[in-house]
N, C-alpha and C positions, 0 to 999 in steps of 0.2 A: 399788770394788776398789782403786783408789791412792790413797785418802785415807790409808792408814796411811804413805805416802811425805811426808816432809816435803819434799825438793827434786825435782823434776822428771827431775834426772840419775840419782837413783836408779831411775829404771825406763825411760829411752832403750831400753837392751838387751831390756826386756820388750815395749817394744812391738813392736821392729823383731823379736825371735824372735815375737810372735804372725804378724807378716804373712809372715814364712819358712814355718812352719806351715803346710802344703799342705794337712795334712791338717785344719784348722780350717773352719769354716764362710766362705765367701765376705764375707758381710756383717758377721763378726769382722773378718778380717783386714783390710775395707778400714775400719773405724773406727779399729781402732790405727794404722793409716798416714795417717788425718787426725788421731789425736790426738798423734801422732808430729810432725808438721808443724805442726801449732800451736804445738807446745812449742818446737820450732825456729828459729820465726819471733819466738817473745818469748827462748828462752835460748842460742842459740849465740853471741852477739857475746860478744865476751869481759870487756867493761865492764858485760853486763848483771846485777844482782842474781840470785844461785844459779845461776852461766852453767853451764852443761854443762862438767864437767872435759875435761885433754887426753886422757885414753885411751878416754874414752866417744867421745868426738869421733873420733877415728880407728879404733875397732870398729864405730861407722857407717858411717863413710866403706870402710871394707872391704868393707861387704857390699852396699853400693847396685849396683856392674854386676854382681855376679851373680846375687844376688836378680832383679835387674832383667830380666836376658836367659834366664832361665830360668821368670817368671812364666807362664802359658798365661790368665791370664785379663785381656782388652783394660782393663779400666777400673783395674787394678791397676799393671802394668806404667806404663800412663801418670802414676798420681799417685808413684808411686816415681821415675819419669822427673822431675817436678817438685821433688819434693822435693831427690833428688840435684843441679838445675842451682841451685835456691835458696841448699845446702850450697857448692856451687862459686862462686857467687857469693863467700861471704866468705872461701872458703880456697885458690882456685886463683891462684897459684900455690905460694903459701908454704909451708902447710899441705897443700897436693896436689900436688905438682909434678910427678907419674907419669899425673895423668888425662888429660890429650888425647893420651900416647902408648899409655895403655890402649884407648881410644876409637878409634884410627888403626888398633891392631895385630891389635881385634875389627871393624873395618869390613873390612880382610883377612881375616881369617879367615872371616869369615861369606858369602864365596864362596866357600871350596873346598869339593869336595864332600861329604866327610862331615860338613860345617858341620848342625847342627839346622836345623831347617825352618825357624822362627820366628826364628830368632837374628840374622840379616840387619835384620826389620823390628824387634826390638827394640832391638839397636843403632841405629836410623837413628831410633827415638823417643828415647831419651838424648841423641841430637847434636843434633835437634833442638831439643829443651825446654833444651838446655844451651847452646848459641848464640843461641837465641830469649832467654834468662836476661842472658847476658854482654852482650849488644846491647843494652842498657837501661843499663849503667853509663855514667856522664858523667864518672867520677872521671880524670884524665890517664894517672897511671897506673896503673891496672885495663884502660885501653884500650890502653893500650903492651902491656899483657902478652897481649890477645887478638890485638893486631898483630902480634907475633911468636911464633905460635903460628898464624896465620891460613895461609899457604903454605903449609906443609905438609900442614894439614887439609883445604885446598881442591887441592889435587894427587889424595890420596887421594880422595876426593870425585868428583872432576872420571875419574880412572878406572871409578872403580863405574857412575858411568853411564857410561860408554864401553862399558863390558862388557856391564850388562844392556841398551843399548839394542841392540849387537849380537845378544844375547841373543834378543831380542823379534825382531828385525828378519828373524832365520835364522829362527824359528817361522812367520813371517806368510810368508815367500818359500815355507816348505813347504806351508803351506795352500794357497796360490795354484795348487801345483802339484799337489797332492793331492785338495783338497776336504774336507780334513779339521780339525777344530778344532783350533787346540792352544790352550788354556786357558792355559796356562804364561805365555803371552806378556802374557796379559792381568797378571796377578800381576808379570810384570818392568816392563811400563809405569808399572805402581803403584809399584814402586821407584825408576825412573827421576822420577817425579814427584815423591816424597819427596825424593828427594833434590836434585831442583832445588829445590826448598823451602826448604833448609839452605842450599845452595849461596849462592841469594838473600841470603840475610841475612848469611851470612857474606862477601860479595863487597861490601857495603854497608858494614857494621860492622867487618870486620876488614882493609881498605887504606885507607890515608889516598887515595893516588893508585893508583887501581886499574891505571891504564893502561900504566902503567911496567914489570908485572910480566908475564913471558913469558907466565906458564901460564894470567893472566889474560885476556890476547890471544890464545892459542891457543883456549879455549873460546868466546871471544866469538863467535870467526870460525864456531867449530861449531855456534853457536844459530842462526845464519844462515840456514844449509842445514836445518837440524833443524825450523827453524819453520817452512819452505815445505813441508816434507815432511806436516809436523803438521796442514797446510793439506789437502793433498789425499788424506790418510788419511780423515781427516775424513768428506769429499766422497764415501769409494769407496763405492758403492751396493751392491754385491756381499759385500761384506766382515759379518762377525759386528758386528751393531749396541756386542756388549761394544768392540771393539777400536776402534771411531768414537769413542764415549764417552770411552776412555782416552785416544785422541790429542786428542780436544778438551780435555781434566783437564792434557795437557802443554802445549798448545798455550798455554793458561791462564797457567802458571806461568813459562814463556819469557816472554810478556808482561807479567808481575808484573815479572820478574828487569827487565826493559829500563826500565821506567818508572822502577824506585826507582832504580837506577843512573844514571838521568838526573836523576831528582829531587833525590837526595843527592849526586851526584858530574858535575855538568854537564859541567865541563870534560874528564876524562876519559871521559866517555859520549860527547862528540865527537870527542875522540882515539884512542879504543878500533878497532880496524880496520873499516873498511866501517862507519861508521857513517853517512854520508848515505846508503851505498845502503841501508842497513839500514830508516830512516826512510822512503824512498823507495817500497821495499814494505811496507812497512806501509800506508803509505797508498794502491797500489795494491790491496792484497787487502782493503783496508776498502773502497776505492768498489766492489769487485766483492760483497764477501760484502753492504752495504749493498742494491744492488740485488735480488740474490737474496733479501735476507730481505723486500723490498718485494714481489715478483713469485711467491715460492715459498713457501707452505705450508709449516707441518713435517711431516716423513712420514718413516714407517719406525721409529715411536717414540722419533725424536730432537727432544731439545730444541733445537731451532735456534736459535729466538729469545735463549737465554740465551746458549749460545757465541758467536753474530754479536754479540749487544750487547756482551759483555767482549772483542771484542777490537777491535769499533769505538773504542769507548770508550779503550782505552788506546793504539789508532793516536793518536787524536785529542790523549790527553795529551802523549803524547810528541812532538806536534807542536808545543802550547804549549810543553814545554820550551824545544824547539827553538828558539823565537821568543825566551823570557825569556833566553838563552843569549844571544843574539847579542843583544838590545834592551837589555837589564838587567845579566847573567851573575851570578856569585856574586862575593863576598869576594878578592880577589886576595893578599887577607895571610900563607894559608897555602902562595901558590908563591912569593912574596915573601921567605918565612922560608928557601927551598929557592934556592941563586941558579941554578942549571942547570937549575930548572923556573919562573924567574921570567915568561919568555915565553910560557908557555903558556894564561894564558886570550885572550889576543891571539889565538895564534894556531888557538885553538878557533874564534872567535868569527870570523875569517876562511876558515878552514874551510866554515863551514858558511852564511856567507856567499857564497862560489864555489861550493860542492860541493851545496847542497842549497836555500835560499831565493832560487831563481833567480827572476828575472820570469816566463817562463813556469811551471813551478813554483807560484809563488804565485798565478798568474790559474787554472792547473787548481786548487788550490784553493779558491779564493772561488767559481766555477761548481761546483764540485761539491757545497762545501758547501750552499750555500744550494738545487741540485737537490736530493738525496737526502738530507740530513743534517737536514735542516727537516723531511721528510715526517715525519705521524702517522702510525707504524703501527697493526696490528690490536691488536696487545701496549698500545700505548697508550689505546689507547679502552676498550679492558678493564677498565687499570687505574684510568681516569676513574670509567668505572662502579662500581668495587667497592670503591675505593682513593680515593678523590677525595681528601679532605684531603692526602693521601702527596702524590699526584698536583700537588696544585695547591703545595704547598711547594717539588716541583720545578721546577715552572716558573714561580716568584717567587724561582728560583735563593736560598734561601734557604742560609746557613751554607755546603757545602761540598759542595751536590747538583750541582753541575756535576761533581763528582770523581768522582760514583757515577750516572750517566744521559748517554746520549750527548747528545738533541738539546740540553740546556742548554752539555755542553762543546762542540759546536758551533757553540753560540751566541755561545760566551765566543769559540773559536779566530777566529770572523768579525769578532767584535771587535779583536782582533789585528791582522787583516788589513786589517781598516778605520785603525785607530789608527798602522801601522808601512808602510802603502802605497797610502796613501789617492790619491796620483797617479796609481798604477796601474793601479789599480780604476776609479778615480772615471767614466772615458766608459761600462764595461762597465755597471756599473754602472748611471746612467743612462738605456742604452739599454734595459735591463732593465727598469725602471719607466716607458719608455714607449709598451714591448711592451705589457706588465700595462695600464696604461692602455687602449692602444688595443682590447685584449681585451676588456674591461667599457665600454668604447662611450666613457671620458672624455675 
């Protein structure tokens, strides 16, 4: 059909009117939107041989959010959602300097009520794939431009869940009181999730020093409370098994948010408010969710075992952080470069020295780990069985499986503990192996 097209800019328009075409067949439309996106990928830079002219370029870029939030079919809307953050990659801001306040002005809109049903989750696929897109450039300044553009989106952002979590939260108080479903609620959790999703990656990718910023410290303080909450939603036996599920999906993505934030931004992960107590329960609800998952079955058609391991699992990272923090820390050249933030990995690294890796602190630690953090579950003998190779690469900690299985990062954190307090330890310790000992008669 486009062989008679000698350059590829000659039919940009053709394809993107085939994929408007509603009325086309499904399996048309999503081929011209891959063949749309390959031609993309080799002709929009503007160096490239037969690049795509400028008014082709900008009648695309016209019609990607609305094409996009008016799609009704999932696998379409999402490769359009691709396509458009790929196009933003090379033209935001220059060449697009109106899209993150189009994106801001449809994430408002697509609460009030005569908003379209769908238009809320289509917009929050676009911000998505489109912060997911920009977080990937290394270039200095490509990341100056999402940095100043980053607060205001995470403002915007940081309300939508405010709203649908209130949203959900007024649905589930009437169920309580009623006995009656509301489904609704289910559907706003799912928002609320999303959008911690973006939230993450933009709170990672878009501050240099996250900590600095109010509205960044205003929500920190609200994952706090959100995650205890996410804890014992979880837990309620009474409750529609949809609505456990959902708060397990959040409970998920709060703990994503906490990890990368400490991964990629130590120093402000410990300067962020309440963060040793933040650390502190975490790893209370991991020694409690730990035992439960040792002592209790799943029941009620929940997956237990997967929600307790991911959130063990990422107690556990963020307690390594914790350690590399204060033992190692990161780079000091970039509060170095800032002279009113030049004290702060110091006083990070003091922080959570007094406020969180206390001696008691560390000895519950080392006894807990090594109780319940060692034990083979039933999940594991399972996996021996069925899985062995998987299984046994785990536990020859090969590559980066201590990042994706608790008892290897377990094994790693005990390491730590041994490596950074070995005086501490050392009598507990000890007496430990000549319990053991005298158990087995030696």
């Amino acid at each position: 059909m486009f062989e008679a097209f000698s350059r590829f800019s000659e039919y940009t328009d053709t394809l993107q009117d085939a994929f408007i075409q509603t009325s086309l067949p499904v399996e048309l439309r999503f081929l011209s939107l891959i063949q749309l996106k390959n031609g993309i990928d080799r002709y929009w830079r503007k160096s490239a041989t037969n690049a795509i002219d400028q008014d082709e370029r900008s009648k695309i870029r016209s019609r990607l959010i609305p094409s996009g939030i008016n799609e009704t079919q999932q696998k379409l809307a999402n490769l359009n959602a691709i396509l458009l953050a790929k196009i933003a990659r090379h033209d935001f801001p220059t060449q697009w300097p109106s899209l993150m306040d189009e994106i801001m002005d449809l994430l408002r809109q697509s609460v009030q009520p005569n908003a379209p049903p769908k238009q809320l989750w289509r917009v929050l696929l676009i911000t998505h794939h489109l912060i997911k897109e920009l977080s990937t450039i290394r270039l200095n300044r490509q990341i100056a431009n999402l940095r100043a553009v980053a607060p205001n989106l995470f403002n915007v952002l940081g309300e939508l869940y405010q709203y649908k979590f209130q949203q959900w939260q007024n649905a589930l108080a009437h169920e309580k009181g009623s006995g009656n479903p509301q489904m609704q609620a289910v559907d706003d959790m799912s928002d609320c999730e999303y959008v911690l999703k973006i939230m993450r990656r933009l709170l990672v990718s878009g501050y240099e020093f996250p900590h600095t910023n109010e509205t960044v410290q205003s929500f920190w303080r609200t994952t706090t409370s959100h995650m205890q909450l996410y804890i014992q939603i979880f837990h309620e036996d009474n409750l529609n098994p949809a609505y456990r599920h959902s708060a397990g999906r959040l409970l998920k993505q709060l703990a994503k948010l906490h990890v990368n934030v400490a991964h990629d931004h130590q120093v402000s992960f410990a300067l962020l408010p309440d963060t040793p107590a933040l650390v502190r329960h975490y790893w209370e609800s991991a020694k409690t969710l730990r035992q439960r998952q040792i002592n209790t079955p799943d029941d009620n058609g929940m997956d237990l075992t997967s929600t307790y391991d991911g959130y063990n699992l990422r107690a556990l990272l963020l307690l390594r952080e914790s350690f590399a923090l204060v033992w190692a820390g990161e780079s000091n050249f970039k509060y170095k470069k800032v002279a009113e933030l030049a004290e702060e990995p110091a006083r990070a690294k003091q922080l959570f020295r007094s406020d969180l890796l206390t001696d008691p602190f560390i000895l519950d630690l080392y006894d807990n780990v090594i109780q319940y953090f060692f034990y083979y579950l039933q999940s594991d003998i399972e996996e021996f069985t069925t899985e062995a190779e998987e299984w046994e690469a785990k536990e020859e900690h090969t590559g980066d499986s201590f990042e994706r299985s608790v008892r290897p990062c377990a094994e790693r954190l005990f390491l730590d503990i041994t490596l950074h307090y070995k005086e501490l330890i050392l009598q507990p310790l000890l007496g430990k192996l000549a319990a053991m000992c005298g158990e087995f008669g030696g």
